[in-house]
N, CA, C and O atoms as CSV, one atom per row, in Angstrom:
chain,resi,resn,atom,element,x,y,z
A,1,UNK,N,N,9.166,-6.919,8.300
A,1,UNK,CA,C,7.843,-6.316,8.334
A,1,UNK,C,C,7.764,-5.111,7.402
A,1,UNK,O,O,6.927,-4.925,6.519
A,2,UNK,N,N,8.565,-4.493,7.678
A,2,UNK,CA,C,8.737,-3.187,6.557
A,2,UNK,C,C,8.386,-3.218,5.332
A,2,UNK,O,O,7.488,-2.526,4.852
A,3,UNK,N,N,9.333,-4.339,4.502
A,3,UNK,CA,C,8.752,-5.151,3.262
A,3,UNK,C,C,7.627,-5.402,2.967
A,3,UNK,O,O,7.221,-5.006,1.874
A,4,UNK,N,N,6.777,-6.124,3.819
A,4,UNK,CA,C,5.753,-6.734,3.358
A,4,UNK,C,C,4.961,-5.266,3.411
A,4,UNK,O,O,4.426,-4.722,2.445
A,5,UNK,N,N,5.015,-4.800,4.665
A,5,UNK,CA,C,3.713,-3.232,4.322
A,5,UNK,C,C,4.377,-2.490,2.884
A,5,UNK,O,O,3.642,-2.197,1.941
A,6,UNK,N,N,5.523,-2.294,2.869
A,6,UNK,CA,C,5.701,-1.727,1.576
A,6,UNK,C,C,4.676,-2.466,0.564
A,6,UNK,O,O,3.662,-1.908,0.144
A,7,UNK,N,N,5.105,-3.957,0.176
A,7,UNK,CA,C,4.433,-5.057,-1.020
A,7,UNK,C,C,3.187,-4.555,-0.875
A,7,UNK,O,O,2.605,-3.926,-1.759
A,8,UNK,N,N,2.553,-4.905,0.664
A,8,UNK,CA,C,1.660,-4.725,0.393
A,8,UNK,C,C,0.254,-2.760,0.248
A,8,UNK,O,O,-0.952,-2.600,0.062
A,9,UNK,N,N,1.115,-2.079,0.414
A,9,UNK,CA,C,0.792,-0.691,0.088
A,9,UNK,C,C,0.846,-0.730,-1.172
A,9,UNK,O,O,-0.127,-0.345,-1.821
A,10,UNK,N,N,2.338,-1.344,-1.984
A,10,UNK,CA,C,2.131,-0.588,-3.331
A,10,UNK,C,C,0.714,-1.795,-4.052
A,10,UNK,O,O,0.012,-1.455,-5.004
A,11,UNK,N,N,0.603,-2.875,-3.483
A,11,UNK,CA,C,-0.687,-3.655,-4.696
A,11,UNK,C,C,-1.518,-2.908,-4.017
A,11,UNK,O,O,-2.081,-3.867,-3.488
A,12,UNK,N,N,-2.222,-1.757,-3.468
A,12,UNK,CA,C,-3.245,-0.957,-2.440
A,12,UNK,C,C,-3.303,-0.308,-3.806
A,12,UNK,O,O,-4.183,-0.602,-4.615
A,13,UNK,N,N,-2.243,0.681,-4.080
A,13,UNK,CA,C,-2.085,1.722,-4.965
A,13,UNK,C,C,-2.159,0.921,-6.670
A,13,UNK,O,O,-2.812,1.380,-7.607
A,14,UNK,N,N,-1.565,0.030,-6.703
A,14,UNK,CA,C,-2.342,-0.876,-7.841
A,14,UNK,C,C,-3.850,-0.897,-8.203
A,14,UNK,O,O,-4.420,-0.595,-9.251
A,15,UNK,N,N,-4.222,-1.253,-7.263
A,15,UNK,CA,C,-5.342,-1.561,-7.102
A,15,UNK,C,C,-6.252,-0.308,-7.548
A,15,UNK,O,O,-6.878,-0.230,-8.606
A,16,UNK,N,N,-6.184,0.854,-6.311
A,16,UNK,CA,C,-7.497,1.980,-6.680
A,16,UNK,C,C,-6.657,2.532,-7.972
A,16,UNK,O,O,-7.474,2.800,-8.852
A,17,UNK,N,N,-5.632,2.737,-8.302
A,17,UNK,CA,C,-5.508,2.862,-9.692
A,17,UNK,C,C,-5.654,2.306,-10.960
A,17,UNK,O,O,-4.976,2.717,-11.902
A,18,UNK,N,N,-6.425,1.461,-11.072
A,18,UNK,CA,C,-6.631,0.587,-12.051
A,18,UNK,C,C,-8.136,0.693,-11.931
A,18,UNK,O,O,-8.807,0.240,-12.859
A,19,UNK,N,N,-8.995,1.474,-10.447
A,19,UNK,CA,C,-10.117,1.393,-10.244
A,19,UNK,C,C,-10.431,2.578,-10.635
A,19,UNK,O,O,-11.488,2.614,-11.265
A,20,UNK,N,N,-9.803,3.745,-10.466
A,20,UNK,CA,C,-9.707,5.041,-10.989
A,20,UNK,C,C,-9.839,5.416,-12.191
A,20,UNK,O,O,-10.539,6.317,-12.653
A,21,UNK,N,N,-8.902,4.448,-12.864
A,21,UNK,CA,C,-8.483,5.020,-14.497
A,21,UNK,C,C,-7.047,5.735,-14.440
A,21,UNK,O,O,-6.392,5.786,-15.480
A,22,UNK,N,N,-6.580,6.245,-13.353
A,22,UNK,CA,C,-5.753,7.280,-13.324
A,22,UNK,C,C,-4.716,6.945,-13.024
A,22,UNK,O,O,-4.639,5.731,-12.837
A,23,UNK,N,N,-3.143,7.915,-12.773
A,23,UNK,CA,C,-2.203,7.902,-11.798
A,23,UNK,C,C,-1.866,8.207,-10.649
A,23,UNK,O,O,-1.093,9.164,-10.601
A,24,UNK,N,N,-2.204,7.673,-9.514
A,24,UNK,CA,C,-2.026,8.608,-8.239
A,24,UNK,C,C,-0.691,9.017,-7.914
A,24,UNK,O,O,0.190,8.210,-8.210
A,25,UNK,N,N,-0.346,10.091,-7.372
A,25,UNK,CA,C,0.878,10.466,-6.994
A,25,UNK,C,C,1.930,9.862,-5.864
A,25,UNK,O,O,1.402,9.285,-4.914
A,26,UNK,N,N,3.127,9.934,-5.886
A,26,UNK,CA,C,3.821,9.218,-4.963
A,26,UNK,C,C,3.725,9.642,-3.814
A,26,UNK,O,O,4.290,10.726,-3.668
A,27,UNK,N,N,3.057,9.085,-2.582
A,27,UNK,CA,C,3.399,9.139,-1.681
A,27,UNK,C,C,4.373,8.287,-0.121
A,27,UNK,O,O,4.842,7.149,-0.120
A,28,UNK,N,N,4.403,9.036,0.727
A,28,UNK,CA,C,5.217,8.134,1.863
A,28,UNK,C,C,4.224,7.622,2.929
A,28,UNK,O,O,3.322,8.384,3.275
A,29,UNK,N,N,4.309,6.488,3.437
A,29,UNK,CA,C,3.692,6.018,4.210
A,29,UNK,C,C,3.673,6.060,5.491
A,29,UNK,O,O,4.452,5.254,6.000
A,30,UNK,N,N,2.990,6.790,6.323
A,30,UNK,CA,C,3.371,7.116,7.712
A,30,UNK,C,C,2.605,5.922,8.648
A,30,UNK,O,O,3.068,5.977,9.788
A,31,UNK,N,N,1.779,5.070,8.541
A,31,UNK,CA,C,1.681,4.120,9.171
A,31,UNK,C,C,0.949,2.966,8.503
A,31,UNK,O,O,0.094,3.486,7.786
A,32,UNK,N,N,0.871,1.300,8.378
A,32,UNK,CA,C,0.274,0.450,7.743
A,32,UNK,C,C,-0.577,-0.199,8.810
A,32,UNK,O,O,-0.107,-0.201,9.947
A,33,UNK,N,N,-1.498,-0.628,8.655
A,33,UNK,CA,C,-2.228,-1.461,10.258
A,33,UNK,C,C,-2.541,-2.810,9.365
A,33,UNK,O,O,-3.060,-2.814,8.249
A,34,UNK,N,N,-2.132,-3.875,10.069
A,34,UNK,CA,C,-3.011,-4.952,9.516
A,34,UNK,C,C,-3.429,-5.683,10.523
A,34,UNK,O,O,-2.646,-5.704,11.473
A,35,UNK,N,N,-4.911,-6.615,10.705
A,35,UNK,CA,C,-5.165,-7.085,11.511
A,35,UNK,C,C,-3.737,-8.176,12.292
A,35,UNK,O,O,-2.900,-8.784,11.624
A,36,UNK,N,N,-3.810,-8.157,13.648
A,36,UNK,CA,C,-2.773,-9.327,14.175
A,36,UNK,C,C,-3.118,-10.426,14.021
A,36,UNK,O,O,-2.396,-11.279,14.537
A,37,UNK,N,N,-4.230,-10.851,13.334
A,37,UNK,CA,C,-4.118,-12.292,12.991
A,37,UNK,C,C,-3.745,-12.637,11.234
A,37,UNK,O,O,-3.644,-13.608,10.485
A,38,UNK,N,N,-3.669,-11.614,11.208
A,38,UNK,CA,C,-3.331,-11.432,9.532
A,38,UNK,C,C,-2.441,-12.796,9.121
A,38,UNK,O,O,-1.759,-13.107,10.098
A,39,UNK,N,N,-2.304,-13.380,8.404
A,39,UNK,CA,C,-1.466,-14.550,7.912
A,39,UNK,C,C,-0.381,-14.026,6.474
A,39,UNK,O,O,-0.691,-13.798,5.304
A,40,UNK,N,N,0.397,-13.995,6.881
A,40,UNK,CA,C,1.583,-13.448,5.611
A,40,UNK,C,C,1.505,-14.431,4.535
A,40,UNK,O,O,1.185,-14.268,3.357
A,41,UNK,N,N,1.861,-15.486,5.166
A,41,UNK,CA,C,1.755,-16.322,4.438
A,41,UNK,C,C,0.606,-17.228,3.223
A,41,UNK,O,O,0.719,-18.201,2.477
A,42,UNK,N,N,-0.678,-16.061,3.643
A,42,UNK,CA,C,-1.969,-16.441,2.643
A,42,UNK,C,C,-2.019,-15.364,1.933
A,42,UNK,O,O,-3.155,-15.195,1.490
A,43,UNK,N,N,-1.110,-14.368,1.558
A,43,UNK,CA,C,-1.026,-12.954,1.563
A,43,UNK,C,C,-1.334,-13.305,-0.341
A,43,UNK,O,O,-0.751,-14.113,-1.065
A,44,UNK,N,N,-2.455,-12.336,-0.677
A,44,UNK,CA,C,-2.689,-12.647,-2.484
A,44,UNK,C,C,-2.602,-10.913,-2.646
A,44,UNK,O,O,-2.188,-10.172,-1.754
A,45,UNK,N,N,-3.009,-10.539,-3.769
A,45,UNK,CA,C,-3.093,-9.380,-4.790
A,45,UNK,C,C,-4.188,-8.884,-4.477
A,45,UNK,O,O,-4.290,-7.699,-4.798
A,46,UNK,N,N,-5.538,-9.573,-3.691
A,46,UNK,CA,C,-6.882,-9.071,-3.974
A,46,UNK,C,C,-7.064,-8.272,-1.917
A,46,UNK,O,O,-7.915,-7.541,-1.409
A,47,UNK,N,N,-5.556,-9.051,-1.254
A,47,UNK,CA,C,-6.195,-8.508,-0.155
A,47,UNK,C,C,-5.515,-6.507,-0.112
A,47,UNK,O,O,-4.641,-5.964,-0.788
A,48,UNK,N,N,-6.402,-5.967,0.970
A,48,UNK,CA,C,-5.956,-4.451,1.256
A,48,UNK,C,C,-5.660,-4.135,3.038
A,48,UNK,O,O,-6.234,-4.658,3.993
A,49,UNK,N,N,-5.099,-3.606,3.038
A,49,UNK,CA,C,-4.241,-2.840,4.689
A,49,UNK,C,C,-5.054,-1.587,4.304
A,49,UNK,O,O,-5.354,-1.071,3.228
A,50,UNK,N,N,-5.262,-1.334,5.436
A,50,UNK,CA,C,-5.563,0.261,5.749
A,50,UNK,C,C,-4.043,1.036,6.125
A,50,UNK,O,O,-3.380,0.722,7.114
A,51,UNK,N,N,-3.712,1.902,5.321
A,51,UNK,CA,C,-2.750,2.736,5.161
A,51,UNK,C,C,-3.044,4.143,5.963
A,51,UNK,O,O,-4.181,4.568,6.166
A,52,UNK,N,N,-1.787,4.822,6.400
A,52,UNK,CA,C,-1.918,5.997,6.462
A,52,UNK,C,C,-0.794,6.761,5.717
A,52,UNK,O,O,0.385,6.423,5.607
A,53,UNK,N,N,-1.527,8.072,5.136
A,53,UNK,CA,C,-0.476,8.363,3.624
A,53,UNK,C,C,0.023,9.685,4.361
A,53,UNK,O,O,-0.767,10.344,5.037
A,54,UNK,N,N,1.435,10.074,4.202
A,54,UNK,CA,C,2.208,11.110,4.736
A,54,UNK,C,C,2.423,12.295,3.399
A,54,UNK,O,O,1.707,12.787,2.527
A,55,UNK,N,N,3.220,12.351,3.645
A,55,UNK,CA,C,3.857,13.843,2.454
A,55,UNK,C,C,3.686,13.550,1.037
A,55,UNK,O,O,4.461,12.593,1.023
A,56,UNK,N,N,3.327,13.619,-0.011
A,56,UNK,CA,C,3.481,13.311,-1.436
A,56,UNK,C,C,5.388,13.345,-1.326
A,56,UNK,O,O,5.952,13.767,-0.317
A,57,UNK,N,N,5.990,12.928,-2.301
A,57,UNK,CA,C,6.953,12.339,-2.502
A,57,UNK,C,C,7.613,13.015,-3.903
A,57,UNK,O,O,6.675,13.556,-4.490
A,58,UNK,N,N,8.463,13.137,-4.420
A,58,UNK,CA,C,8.608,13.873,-5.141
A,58,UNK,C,C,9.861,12.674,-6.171
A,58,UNK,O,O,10.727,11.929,-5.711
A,59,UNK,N,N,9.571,12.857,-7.262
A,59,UNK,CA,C,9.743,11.378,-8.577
A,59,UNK,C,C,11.268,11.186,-7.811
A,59,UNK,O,O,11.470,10.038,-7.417
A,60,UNK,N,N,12.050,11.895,-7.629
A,60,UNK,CA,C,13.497,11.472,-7.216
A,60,UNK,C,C,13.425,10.780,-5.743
A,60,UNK,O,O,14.422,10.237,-5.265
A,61,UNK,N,N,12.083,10.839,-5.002
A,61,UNK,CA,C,12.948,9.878,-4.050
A,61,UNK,C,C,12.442,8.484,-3.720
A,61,UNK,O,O,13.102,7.744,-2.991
């Protein structure tokens, strides 16, 4: 599970950054929610999780 909220956080951050123009900064993820009927297995590039974003992150970690 860990994995996939990771995968799917960083195409999140793909995403509004490419919608932005910009670079957003690194942050840590303090919680991912996805619906429980969510299907992993239909899982594409265009879908999004509601994230919750913790501490900015600093390039070394």
């Amino acid at each position: 599970m860990e994995s996939r909220a990771r995968c799917i956080f960083l195409l999140l951050l793909q995403i509004l950054t490419r919608a932005r123009g910009d670079i957003l900064p690194s942050v840590a993820v303090r919680n991912i929610f996805v619906h429980p009927t969510y299907l992993w297995a239909d899982a594409s590039s265009g879908d999004i999780a509601l994230v919750q974003l913790d501490t900015p992150l600093r390039p070394s970690q």
